[in-house]
Structures are given as C-alpha cells and as structure tokens.
KEKE-3310 file (N, C-alpha, C; in steps of 0.2 Angstrom, whole numbers, plus 5000, padded with zeros to 4 digits):
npx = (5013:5004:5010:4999:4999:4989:4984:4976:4968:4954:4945:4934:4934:4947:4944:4933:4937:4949:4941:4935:4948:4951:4940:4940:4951:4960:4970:4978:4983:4990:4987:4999:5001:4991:4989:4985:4990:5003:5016:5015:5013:5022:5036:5031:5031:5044:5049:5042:5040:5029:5023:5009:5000:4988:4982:4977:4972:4967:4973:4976:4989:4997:4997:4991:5000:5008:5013:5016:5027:5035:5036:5039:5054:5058:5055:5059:5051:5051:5042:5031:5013:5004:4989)
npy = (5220:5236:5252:5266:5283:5296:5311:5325:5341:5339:5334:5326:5321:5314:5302:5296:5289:5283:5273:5266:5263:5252:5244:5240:5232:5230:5219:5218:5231:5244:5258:5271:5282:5299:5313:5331:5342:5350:5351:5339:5330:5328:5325:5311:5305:5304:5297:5285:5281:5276:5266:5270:5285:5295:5311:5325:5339:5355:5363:5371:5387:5376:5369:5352:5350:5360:5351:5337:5340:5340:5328:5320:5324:5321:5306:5303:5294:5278:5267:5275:5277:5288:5299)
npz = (4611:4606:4610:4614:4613:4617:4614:4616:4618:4625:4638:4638:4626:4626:4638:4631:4620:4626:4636:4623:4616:4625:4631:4616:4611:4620:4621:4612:4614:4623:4633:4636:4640:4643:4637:4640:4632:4622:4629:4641:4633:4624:4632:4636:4626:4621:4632:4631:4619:4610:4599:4592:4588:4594:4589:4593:4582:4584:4596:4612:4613:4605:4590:4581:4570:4575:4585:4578:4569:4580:4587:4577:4576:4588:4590:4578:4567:4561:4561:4567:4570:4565:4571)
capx = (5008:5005:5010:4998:4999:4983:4985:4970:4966:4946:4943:4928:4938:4951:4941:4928:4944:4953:4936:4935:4954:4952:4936:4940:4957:4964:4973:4983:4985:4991:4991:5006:5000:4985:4990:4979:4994:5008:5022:5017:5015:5033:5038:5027:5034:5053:5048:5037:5042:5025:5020:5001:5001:4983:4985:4971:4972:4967:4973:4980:4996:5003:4990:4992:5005:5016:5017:5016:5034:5041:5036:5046:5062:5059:5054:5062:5047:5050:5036:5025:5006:5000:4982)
capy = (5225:5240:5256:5270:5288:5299:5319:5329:5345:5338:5329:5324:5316:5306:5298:5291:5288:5278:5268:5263:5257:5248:5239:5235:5231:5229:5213:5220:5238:5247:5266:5272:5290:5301:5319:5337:5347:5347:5350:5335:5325:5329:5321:5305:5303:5305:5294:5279:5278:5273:5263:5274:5293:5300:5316:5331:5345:5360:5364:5379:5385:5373:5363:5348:5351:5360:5344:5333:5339:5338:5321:5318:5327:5315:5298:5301:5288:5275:5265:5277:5278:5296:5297)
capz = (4612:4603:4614:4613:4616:4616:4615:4618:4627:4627:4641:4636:4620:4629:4639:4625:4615:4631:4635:4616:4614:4632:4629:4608:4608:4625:4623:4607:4614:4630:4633:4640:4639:4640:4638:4638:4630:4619:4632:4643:4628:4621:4638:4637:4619:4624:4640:4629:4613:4606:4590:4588:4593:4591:4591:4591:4579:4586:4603:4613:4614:4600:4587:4580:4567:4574:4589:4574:4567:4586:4587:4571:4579:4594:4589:4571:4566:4556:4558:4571:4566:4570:4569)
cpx = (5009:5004:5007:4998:4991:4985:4978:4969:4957:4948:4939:4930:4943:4947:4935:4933:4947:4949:4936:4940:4953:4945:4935:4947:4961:4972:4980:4986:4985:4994:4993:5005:4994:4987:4985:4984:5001:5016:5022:5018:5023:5038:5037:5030:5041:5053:5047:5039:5037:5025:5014:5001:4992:4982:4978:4974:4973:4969:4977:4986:5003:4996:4992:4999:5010:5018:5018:5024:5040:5041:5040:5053:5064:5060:5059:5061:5048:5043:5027:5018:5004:4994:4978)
cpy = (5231:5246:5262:5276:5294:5308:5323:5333:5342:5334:5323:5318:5311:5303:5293:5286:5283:5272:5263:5257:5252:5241:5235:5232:5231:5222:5213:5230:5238:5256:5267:5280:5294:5308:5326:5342:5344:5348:5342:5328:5324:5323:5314:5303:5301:5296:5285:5276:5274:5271:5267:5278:5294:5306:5324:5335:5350:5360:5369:5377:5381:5367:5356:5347:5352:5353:5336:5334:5341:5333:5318:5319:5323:5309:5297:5293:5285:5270:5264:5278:5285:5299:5303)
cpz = (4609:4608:4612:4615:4614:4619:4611:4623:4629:4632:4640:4630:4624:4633:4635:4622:4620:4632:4627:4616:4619:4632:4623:4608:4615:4625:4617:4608:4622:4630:4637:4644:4636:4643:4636:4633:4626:4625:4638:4638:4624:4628:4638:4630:4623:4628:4635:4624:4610:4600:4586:4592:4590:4594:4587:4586:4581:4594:4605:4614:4608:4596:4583:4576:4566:4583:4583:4571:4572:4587:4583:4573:4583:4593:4580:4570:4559:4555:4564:4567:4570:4568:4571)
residu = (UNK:UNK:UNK:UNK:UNK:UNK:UNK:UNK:UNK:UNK:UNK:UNK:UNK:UNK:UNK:UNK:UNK:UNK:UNK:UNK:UNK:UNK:UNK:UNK:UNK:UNK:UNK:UNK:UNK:UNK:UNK:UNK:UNK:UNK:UNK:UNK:UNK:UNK:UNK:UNK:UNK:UNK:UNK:UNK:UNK:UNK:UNK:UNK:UNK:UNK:UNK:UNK:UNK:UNK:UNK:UNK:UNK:UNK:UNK:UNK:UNK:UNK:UNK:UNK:UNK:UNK:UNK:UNK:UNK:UNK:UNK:UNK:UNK:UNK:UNK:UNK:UNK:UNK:UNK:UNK:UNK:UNK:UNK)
# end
C-alpha cells in the first residue's frame, strides 16, 4: 500500500482530494495524514513516513516550498513522490 499524506490549509481541497484517492485508488493507497498546516504536517511526516506527499503551495504562515525543504530534512526522501 502506498502511504499518503495530504497537506492543505483548504478545506474545501482536502476533502475533494480525500474522496478522489478513496473512491479511485483505495485498494493500492491509504492516507495516513490529512493536514491544514505546516506544523501538524511536520508531525504527521516524522510520525508516517509516507511514499506520496501532496503538498499545497500557498498557505499561511509557511508556503509550499519552504515545507518542501523540511520535508527533505525529515524524510531525507529517496524515493518520496511530492506532488
């Protein structure tokens, strides 16, 4: 099973995004983690050690990019998909 993590402050987006992977792909995916923020996401990483992050861009506080190169300091991903 392919462990996913979902970070997004929309709401409104992780749940589309949740329903999606859950109704197309449930039987070869399992999300582990559905975060609105980069501080519980850091945690949910540490914690899960997923294989596919998809990961918002913009969002407060901390925007894609820079939780994109704590993710790397964390997972130090070899063969993480961050989407």
């Amino acid at each position: 099973m392919i462990k996913i993590i979902i970070i997004d402050d929309s709401s409104t987006s992780r749940i589309i995004l949740e329903k999606f992977l859950t109704q197309n792909f449930s039987e070869k995916c399992i999300i582990v983690a559905i975060c609105e923020d980069a501080a519980s996401a850091k945690k949910a990483i540490k914690v899960n050690k997923p294989d596919l992050v998809f990961l918002d861009i913009e969002m407060p506080n901390k925007n894609g990019f820079e939780m994109l190169k704590e993710i790397k300091r964390v997972l130090k991903p070899d063969g993480v998909l961050i989407i």
